[in-house]
C-alpha positions as CSV (number, residue, x, y, z in Angstrom):
1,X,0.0,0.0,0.0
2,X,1.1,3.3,-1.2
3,X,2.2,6.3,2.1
4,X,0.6,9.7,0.8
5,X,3.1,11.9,-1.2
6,X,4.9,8.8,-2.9
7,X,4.9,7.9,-6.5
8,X,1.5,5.2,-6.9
9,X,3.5,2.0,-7.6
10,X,2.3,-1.5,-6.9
11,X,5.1,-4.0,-6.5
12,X,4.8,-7.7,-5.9
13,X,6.7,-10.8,-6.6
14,X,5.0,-12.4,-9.8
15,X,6.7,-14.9,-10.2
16,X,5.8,-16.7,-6.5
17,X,2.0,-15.6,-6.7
18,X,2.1,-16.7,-10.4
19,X,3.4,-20.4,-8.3
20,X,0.6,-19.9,-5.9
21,X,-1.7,-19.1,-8.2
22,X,-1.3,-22.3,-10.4
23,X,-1.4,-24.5,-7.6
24,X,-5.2,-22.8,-6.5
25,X,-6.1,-23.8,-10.3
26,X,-5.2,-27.7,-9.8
27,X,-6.9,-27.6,-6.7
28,X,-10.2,-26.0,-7.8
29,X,-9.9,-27.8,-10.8
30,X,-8.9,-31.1,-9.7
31,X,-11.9,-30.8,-6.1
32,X,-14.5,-28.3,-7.9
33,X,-14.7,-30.0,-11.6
34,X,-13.2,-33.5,-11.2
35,X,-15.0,-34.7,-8.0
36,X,-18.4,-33.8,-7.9
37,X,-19.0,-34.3,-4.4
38,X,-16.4,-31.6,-3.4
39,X,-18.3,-29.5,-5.8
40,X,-21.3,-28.3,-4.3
41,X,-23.0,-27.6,-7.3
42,X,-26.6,-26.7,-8.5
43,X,-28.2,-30.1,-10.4
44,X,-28.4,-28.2,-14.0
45,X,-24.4,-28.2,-13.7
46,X,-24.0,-31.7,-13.6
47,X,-26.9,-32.9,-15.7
48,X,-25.8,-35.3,-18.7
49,X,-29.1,-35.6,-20.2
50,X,-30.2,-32.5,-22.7
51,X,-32.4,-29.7,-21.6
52,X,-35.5,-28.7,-23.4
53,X,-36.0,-24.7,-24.3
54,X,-38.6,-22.7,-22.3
55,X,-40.7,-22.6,-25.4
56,X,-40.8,-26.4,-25.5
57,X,-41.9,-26.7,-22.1
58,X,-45.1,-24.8,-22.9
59,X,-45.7,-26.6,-26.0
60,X,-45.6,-29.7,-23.7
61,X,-47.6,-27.8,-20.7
62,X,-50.3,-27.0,-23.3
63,X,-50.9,-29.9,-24.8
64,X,-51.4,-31.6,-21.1
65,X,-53.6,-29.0,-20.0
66,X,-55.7,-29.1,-23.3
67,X,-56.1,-33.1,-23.2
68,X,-56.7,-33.3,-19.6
69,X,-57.4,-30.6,-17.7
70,X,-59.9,-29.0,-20.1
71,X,-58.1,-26.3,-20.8
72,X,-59.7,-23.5,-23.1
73,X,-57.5,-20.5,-23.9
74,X,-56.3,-20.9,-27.5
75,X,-53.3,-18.6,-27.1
76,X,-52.4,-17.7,-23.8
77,X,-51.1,-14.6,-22.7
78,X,-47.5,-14.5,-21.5
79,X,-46.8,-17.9,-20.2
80,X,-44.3,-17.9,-17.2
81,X,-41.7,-20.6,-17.2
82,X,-39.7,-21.1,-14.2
83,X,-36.8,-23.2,-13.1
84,X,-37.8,-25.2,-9.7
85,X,-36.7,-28.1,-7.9
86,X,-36.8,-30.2,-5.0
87,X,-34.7,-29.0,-2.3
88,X,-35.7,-30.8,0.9
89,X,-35.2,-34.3,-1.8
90,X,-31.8,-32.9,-3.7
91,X,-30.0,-31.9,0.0
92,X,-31.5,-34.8,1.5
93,X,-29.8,-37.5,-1.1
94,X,-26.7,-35.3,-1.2
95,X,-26.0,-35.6,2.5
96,X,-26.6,-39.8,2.4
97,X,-24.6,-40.0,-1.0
98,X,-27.8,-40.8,-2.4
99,X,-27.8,-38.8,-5.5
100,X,-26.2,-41.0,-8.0
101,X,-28.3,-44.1,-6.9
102,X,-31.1,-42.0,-7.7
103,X,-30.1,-40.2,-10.6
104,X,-29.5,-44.3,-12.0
105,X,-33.0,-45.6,-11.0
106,X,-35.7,-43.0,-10.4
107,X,-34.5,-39.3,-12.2
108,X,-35.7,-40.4,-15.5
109,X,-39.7,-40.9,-14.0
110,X,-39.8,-38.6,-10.8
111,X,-36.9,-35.3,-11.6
112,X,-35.9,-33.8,-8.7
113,X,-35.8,-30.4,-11.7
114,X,-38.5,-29.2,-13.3
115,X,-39.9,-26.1,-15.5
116,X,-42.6,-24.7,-14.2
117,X,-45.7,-23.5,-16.9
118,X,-47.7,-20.7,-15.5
119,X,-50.8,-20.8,-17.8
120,X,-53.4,-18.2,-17.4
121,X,-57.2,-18.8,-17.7
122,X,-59.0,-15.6,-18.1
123,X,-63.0,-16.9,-17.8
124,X,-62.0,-18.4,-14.7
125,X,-59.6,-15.7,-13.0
126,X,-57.4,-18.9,-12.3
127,X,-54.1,-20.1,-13.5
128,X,-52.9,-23.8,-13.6
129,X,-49.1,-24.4,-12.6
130,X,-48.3,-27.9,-14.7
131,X,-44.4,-28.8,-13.9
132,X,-42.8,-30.7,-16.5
133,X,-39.6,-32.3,-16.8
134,X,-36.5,-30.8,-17.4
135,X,-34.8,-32.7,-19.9
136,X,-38.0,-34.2,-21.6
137,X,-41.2,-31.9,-21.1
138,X,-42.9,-34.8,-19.9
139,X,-45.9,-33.9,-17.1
140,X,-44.9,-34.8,-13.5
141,X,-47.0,-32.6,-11.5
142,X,-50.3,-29.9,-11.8
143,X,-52.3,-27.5,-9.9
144,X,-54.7,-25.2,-10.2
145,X,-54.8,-21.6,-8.5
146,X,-58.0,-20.4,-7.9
147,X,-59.2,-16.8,-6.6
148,X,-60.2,-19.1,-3.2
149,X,-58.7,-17.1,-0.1
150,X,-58.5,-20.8,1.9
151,X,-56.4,-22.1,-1.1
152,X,-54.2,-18.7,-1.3
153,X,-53.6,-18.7,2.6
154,X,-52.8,-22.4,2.8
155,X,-50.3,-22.4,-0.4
156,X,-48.4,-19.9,1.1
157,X,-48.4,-21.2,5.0
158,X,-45.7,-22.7,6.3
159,X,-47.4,-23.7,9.4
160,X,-48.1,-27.4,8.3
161,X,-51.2,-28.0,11.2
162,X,-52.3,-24.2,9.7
163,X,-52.4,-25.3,6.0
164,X,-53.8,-29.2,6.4
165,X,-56.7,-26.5,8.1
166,X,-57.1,-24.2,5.3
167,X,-57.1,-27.5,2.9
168,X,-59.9,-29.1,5.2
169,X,-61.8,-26.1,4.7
170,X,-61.6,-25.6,1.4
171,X,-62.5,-29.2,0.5
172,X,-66.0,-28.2,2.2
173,X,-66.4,-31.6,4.1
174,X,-65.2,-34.5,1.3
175,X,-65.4,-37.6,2.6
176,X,-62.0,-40.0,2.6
177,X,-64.0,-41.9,0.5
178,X,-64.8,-39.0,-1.9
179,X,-61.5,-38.2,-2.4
180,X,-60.1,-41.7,-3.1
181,X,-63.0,-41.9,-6.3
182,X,-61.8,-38.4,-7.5
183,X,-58.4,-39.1,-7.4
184,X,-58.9,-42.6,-8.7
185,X,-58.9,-41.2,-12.5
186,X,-55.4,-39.5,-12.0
187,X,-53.9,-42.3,-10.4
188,X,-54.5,-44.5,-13.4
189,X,-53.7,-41.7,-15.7
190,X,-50.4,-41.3,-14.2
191,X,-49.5,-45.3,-15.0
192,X,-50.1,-46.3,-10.7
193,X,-51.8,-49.6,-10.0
194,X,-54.5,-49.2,-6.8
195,X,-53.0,-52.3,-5.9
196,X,-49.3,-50.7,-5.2
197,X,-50.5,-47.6,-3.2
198,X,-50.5,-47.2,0.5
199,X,-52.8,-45.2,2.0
200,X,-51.1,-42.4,4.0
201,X,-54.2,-39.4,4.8
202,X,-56.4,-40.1,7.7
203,X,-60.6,-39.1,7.9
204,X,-59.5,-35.8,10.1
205,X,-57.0,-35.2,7.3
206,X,-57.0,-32.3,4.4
207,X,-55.8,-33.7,0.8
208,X,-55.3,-37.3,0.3
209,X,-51.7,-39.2,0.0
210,X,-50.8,-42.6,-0.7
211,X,-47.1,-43.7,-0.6
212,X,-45.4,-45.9,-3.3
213,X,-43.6,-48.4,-0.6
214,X,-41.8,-50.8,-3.3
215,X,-40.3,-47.3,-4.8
216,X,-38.0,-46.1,-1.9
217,X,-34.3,-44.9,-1.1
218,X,-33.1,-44.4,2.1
219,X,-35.8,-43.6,4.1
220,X,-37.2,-41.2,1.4
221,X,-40.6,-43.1,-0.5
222,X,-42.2,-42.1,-3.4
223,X,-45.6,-40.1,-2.3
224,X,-48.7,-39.0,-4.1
225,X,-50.3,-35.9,-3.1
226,X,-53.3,-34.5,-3.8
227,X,-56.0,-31.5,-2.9
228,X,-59.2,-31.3,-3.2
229,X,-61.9,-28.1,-4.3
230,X,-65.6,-28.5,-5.4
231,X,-65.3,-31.9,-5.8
232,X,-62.8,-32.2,-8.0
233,X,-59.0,-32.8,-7.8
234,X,-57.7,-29.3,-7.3
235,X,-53.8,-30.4,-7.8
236,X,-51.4,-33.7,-7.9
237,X,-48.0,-34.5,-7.3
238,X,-45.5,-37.8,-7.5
239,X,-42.4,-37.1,-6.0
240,X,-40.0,-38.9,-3.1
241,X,-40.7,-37.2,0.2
242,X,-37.5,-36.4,2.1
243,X,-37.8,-38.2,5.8
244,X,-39.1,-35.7,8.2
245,X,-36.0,-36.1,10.5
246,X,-34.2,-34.5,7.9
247,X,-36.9,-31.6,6.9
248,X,-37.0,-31.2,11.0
249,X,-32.8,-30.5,10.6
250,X,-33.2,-28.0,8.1
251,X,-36.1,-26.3,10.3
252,X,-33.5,-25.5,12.9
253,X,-30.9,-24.9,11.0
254,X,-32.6,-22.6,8.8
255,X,-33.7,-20.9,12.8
256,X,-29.8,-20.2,13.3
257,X,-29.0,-19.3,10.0
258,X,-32.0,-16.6,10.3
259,X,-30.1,-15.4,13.6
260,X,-26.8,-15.0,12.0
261,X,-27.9,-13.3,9.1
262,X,-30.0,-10.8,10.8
263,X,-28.6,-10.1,14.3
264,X,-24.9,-10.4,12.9
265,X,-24.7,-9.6,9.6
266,X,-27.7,-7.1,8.9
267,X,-27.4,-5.6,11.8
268,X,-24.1,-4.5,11.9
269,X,-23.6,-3.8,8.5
270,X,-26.1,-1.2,8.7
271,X,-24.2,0.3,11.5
272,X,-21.4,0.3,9.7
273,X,-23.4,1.7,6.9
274,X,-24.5,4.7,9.3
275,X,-20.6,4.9,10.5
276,X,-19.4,5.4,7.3
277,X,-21.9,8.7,7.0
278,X,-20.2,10.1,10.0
279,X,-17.1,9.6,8.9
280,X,-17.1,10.4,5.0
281,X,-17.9,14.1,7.3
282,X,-15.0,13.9,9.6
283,X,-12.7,12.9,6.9
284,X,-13.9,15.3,4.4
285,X,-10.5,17.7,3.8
286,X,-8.4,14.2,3.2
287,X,-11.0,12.7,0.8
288,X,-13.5,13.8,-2.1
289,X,-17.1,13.4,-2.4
290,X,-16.9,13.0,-6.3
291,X,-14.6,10.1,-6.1
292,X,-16.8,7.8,-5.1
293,X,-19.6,8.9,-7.5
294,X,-18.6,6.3,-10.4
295,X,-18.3,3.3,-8.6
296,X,-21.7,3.8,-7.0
297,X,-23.4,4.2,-10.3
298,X,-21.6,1.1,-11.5
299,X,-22.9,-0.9,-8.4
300,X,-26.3,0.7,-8.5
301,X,-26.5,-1.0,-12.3
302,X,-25.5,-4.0,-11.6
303,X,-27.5,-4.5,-8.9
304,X,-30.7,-3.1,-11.2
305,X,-29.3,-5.6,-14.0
306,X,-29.3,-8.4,-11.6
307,X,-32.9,-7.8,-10.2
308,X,-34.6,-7.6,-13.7
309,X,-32.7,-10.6,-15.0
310,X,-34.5,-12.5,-12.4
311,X,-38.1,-10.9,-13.7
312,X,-39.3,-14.7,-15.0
313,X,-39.1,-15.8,-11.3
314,X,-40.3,-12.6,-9.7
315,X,-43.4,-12.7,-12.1
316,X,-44.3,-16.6,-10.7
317,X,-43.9,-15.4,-7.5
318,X,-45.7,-12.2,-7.2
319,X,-49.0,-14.1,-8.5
320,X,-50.3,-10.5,-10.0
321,X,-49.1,-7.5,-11.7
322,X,-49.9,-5.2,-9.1
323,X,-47.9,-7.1,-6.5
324,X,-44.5,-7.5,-9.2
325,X,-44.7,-3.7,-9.9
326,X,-44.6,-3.4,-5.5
327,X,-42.0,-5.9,-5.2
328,X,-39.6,-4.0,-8.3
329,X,-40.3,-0.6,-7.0
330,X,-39.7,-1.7,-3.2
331,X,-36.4,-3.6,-4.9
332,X,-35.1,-0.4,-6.6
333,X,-35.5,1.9,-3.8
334,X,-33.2,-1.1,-1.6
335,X,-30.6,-0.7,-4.3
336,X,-30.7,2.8,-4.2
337,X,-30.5,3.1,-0.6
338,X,-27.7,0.5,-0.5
339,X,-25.5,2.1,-3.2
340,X,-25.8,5.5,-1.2
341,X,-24.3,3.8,2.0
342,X,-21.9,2.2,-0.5
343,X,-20.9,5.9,-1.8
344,X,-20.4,7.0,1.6
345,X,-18.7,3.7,2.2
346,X,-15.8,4.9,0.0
347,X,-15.3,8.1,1.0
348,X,-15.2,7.4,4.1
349,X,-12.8,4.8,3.9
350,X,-10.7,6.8,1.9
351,X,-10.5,9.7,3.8
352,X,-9.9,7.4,7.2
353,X,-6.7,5.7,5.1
354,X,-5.6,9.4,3.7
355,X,-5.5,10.4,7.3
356,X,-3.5,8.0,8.2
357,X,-1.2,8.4,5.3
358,X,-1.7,5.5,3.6
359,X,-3.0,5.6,-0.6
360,X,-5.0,2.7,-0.5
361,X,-7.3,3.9,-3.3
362,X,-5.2,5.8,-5.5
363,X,-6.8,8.5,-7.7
364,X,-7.0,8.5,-11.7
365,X,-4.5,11.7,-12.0
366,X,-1.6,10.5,-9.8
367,X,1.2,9.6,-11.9
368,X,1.6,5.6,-12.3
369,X,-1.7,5.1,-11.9
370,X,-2.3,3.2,-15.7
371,X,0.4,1.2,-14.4
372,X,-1.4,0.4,-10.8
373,X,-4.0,-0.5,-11.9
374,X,-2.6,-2.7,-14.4
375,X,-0.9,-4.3,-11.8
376,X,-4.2,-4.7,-9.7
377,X,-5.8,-6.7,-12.4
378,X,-2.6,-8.9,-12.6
379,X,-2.5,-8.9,-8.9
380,X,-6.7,-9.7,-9.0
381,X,-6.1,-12.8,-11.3
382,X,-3.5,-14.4,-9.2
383,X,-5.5,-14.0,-6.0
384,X,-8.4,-15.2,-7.3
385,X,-6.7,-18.5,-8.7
386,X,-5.0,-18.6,-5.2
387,X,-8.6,-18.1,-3.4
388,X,-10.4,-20.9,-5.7
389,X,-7.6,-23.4,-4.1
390,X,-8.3,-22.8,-0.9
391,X,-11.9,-22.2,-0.8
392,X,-11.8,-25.9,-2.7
393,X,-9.3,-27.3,0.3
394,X,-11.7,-25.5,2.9
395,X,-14.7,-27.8,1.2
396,X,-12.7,-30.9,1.0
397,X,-12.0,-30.5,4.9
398,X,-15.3,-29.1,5.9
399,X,-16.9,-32.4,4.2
400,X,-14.9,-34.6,5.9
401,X,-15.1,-33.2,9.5
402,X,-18.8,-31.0,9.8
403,X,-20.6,-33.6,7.1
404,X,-21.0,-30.8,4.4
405,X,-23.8,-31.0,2.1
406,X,-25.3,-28.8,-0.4
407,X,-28.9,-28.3,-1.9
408,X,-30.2,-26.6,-4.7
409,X,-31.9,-23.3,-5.0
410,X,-34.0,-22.2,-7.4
411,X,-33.6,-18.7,-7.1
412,X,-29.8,-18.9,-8.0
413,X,-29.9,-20.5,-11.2
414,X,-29.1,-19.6,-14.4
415,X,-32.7,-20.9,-16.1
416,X,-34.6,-18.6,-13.9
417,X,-33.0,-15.7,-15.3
418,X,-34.4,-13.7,-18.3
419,X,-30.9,-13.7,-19.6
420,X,-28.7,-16.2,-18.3
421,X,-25.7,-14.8,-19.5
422,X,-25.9,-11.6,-17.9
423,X,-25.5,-13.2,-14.3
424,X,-21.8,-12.8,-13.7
425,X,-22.6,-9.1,-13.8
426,X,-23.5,-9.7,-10.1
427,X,-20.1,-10.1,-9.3
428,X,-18.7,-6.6,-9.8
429,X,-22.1,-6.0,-7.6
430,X,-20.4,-8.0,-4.7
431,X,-16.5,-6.8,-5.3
432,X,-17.3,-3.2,-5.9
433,X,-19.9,-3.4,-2.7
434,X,-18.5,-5.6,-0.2
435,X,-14.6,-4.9,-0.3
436,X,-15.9,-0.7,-0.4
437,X,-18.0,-1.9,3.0
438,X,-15.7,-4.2,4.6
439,X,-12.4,-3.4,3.6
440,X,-11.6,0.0,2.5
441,X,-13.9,1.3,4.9
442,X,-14.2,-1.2,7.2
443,X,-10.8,-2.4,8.7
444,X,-9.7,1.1,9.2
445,X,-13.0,2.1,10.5
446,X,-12.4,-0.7,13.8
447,X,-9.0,-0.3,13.8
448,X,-9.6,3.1,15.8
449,X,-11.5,1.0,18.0
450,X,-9.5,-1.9,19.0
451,X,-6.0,-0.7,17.7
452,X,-5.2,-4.0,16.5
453,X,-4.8,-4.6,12.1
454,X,-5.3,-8.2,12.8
455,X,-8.3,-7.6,14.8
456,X,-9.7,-5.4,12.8
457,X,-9.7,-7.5,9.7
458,X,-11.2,-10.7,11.5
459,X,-14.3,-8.4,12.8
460,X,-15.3,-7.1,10.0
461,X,-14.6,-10.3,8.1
462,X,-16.9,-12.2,10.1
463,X,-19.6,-9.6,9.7
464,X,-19.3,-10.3,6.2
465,X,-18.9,-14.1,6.5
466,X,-22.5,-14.2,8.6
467,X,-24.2,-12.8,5.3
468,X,-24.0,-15.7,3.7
469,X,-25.9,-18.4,5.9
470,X,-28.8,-18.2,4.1
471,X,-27.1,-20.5,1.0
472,X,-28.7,-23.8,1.2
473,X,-24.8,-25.2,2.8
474,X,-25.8,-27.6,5.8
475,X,-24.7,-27.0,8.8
476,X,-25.4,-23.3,8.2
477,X,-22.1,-22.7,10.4
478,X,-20.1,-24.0,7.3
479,X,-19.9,-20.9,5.1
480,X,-18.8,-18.4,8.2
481,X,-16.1,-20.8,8.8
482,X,-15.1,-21.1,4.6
483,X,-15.9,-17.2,4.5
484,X,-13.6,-16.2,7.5
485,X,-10.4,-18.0,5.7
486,X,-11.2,-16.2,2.4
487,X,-12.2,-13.2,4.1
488,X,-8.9,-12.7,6.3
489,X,-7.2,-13.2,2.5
490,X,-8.7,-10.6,0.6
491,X,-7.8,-9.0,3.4
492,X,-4.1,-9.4,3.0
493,X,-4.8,-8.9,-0.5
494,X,-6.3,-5.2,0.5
495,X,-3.7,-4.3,3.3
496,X,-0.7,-5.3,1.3
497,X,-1.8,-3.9,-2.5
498,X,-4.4,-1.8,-1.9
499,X,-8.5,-1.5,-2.5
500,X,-8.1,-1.9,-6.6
501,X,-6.2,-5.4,-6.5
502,X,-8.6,-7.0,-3.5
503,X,-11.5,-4.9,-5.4
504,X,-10.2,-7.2,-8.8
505,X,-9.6,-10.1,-6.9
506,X,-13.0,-10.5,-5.7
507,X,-14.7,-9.9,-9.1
508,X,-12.4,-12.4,-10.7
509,X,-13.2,-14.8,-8.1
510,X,-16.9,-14.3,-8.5
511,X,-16.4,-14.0,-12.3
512,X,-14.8,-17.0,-12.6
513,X,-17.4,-19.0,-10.1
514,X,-20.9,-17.7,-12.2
515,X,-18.9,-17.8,-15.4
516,X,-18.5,-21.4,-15.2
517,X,-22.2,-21.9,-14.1
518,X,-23.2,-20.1,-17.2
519,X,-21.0,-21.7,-19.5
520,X,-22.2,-25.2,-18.2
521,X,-25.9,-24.6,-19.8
522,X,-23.5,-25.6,-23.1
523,X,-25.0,-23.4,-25.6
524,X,-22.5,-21.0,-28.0
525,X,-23.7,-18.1,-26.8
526,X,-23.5,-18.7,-22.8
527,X,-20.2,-20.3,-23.4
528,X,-18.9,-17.2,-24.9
529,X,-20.3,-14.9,-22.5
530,X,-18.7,-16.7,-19.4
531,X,-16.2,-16.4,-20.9
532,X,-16.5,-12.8,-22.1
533,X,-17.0,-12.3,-18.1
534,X,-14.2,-14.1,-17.1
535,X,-12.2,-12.0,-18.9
536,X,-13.8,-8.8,-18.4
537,X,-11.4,-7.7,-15.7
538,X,-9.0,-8.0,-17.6
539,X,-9.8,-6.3,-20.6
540,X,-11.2,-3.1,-17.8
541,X,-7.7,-2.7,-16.3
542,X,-6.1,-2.6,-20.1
543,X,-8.5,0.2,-20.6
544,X,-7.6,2.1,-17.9
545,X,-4.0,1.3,-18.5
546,X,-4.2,2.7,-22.1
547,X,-6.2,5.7,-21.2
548,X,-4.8,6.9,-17.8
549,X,-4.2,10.8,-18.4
550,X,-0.5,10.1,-16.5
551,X,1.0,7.9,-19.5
552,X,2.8,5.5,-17.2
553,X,6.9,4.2,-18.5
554,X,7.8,0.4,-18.6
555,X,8.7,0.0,-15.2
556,X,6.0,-2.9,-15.4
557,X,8.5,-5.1,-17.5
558,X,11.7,-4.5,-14.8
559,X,12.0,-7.8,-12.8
560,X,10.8,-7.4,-9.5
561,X,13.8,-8.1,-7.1
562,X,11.9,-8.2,-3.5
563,X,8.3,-7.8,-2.8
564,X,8.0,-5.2,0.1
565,X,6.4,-6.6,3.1
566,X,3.4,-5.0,5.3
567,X,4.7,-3.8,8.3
568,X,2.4,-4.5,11.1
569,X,3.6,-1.9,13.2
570,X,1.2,1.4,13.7
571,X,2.8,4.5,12.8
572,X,1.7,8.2,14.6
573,X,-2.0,8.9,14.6
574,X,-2.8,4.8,14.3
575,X,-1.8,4.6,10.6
576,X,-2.5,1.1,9.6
């Protein structure tokens, strides 16, 4: 990190993070890609089988509801198609090593992975929801949503004694007996013998079930499910139920994960947030208040980008117009509210490192600084190579001694974005955003208060480290522990080279992470935009280079002799 009044020059020994940083390659590549089970990936990564387009879907979702559901609108308007899948089932078989065996013997008939066809029906101010599956568009599941403020209420209840209520009611007093005739027609339709069901719903009971017992793994067995309104079969479902000792795990550990995210991460990032108001104004005649101006618009886009990529899914969710335009408009204003903390973020950072003496966010007309950040995006790649080793060394060890296991979310993948190649735009989102909060503003920020670097560092890092609890990684504990290890490195990576290289090194990172997800859907064009992303950086910090109003010399081609260490020791006025 550059003292105040000193040429901007980054210096760094290339050749032993260039070492380092092949080394995190084999490992990612060798844990991440070559061993699946290290990998903790989303299903779509890893499926061999071919998946149908969105468009294909509804012509399959159509055709079922015309044939069998008695369906009427000749061309719908604006069918919504949406990724979803089966996460108690998915993290259930990946924490028993189940997932193969399954994929083997029961994927092809009940997918864990579906598209979801939202099909309006106008006469009826209803919709049906037919899921079909993934790689063949044939029909697995259906339902249909009525205006009925039971059915609404119990849909969306997670209080299971609540919703087998709101069912009951709804069903307006069917008899066991009624239900079993109704549902009779489906279960033949759907290939069951009567013979090979199991009865599984009680009298007192809302919906009918019956279990498949000679279709089992583990303790998970394949159920039926249905619901019930005016008499007729309302929805169905085949799918393998996930043992409710396991579903009773995630309950709790969904409880803490709650806890960390709110009490420890929200929290106190908002009262860093407020912190960094306070002291953008102390450290106003060290800083600017225009410098941070361009890289709060940049988040603010990409944040904007992110959220209406993911319109397909908030349209399924919101269940009407009215309540999509609330959810955007209450989405924006978040953004907006978040990128002002992040402007005052960096100025405040800035100004508490200038006062210090330290340049740890060099400005665009100090001589060199082509050159830096040059350097920074060299610096950046390395890191991130180095990071993507150890973060796949942290899995391989947290697997082996916590039990690690992933599930999938639905929200995250690539198919429930309007454009799927435009997701690794989230990761200049999180770089720009979280080493501004946590970093640059952050470690100097608690270093007044505990006068200790190290200290300093490891606070905020775990601050940032409880934000992420929420993945579906079980036990939720897993990621703070991963997160604190990569934290305390870009870290380093800030206190030794300064905000640009850790700002780089996290947007590789993340580039490189959602650029691979992208490219695994296999078509041309998502292939070449991960890849376009992935090297993005790159082609950003030859820009700047090229364009810097200081043209910088060749220094960058001199051998670097020794790379400067940080000196831990605190200089007058607690300089970092």
């Amino acid at each position: 990190m550059n003292p105040i009044g000193k040429p901007v020059v980054l210096t760094a020994n290339f050749k032993k993070l260039g070492l380092l940083g092949g080394i995190g390659l084999i490992c990612f590549f060798i844990f991440q890609l070559l061993i699946p089970s290290l990998s903790n990936p989303s299903p779509e990564s890893v499926m061999n089988a071919k998946v149908i387009s969105k468009q294909e879907a509804v012509i399959h979702a159509l055709d079922f509801a015309r044939s069998e559901l008695g369906y009427t609108e000749s061309q719908p308007e604006e069918p919504v198609v949406t990724y979803q899948a089966e996460t108690d089932l998915y993290g259930y078989l990946s924490r028993e090593k189940l997932l193969q065996q399954y994929d083997r013997t029961w994927k092809k008939n009940y997918p864990y992975e579906t598209f979801r066809v939202d099909l309006p029906e106008s006469s009826a101010k209803s919709k049906l929801q037919i899921h079909v599956d993934l790689s063949t568009g044939k029909v697995v599941s259906f339902k249909r949503i009525t205006s009925s403020t039971n059915y609404t209420q119990a849909d969306i209840s997670t209080d299971e004694e609540a919703r087998n209520r709101l069912i009951r009611v709804a069903e307006d007093g069917m008899t066991l007996e009624a239900k079993e005739q109704a549902a009779a027609v489906w279960v033949k339709r759907f290939g069951f013998k009567p013979s090979d069901l199991k009865l599984a719903t009680t009298e007192k009971e809302g919906g009918l079930k019956y279990t498949v017992d000679d279709k089992k793994i583990g303790a998970s067995v394949l159920t039926l499910a249905f619901t019930f309104e005016d008499g007729d079969v309302r929805s169905f479902s085949q799918s393998f139920s996930a043992p409710s000792s396991y579903t009773d795990y995630i309950e709790k550990q969904t409880f803490w994960a709650n806890w960390m995210t709110y009490a420890g991460y929200a929290l106190f990032s908002f009262v860093l947030g407020v912190l960094a108001i306070v002291y953008a104004s102390l450290t106003r005649r060290h800083t600017s208040f225009v410098r941070g101006i361009v890289l709060s618009v940049i988040y603010f886009i990409a944040s904007i980008a992110g959220t209406m990529n993911m319109l397909p899914l908030l349209q399924a969710e919101a269940g009407g117009k009215g309540m999509l335009i609330f959810l955007m408009v209450f989405q924006i204003g978040v953004t907006f509210f978040m990128a002002v903390a992040l402007y005052f973020s960096l100025v405040g950072g800035d100004g508490l490192m200038r006062q210090v003496g330290l340049n740890a966010w060099p400005r665009a007309k100090e001589p060199g600084y082509g050159l830096y950040v040059l350097r920074s995006m060299y610096v950046g790649y390395l890191w991130a190579f180095i990071l993507l080793g150890v973060q796949s060394i942290l899995f391989f060890i947290l697997e082996r001694t916590f039990n690690t296991f992933s599930t999938t979310d639905a929200t995250q993948s690539p198919y429930n974005m309007a454009y799927p190649w435009l997701l690794p735009i989230m990761a200049w989102m999180a770089g720009i955003g979280e080493e501004t909060v946590y970093r640059l503003f952050g470690i100097p920020m608690v270093k007044k208060i505990v006068k200790n670097t190290f200290v300093a560092c490891l606070i905020t890092t775990l601050i940032w480290a409880l934000g992420h609890t929420l993945y579906p990684i079980y036990p939720v504990i897993s990621r703070p522990i991963e997160l604190t290890f990569l934290g305390l490195l870009f870290s380093f990576v800030f206190l030794r080279y300064g905000f640009i290289a850790a700002m780089f090194s996290h947007v590789i990172f993340d580039s490189i992470l959602m650029g691979l997800s992208v490219m695994s859907l296999g078509d041309t064009v998502n292939v070449s935009a991960g890849l376009f992303w992935i090297l993005l950086p790159a082609i950003v910090g030859y820009i700047i280079y090229w364009f810097s109003p200081k043209k910088p010399n060749r220094i960058m081609f001199e051998p670097i002799k020794k790379e400067e260490p940080y000196s831990t020791t605190p200089p007058p006025e607690g300089q970092l």
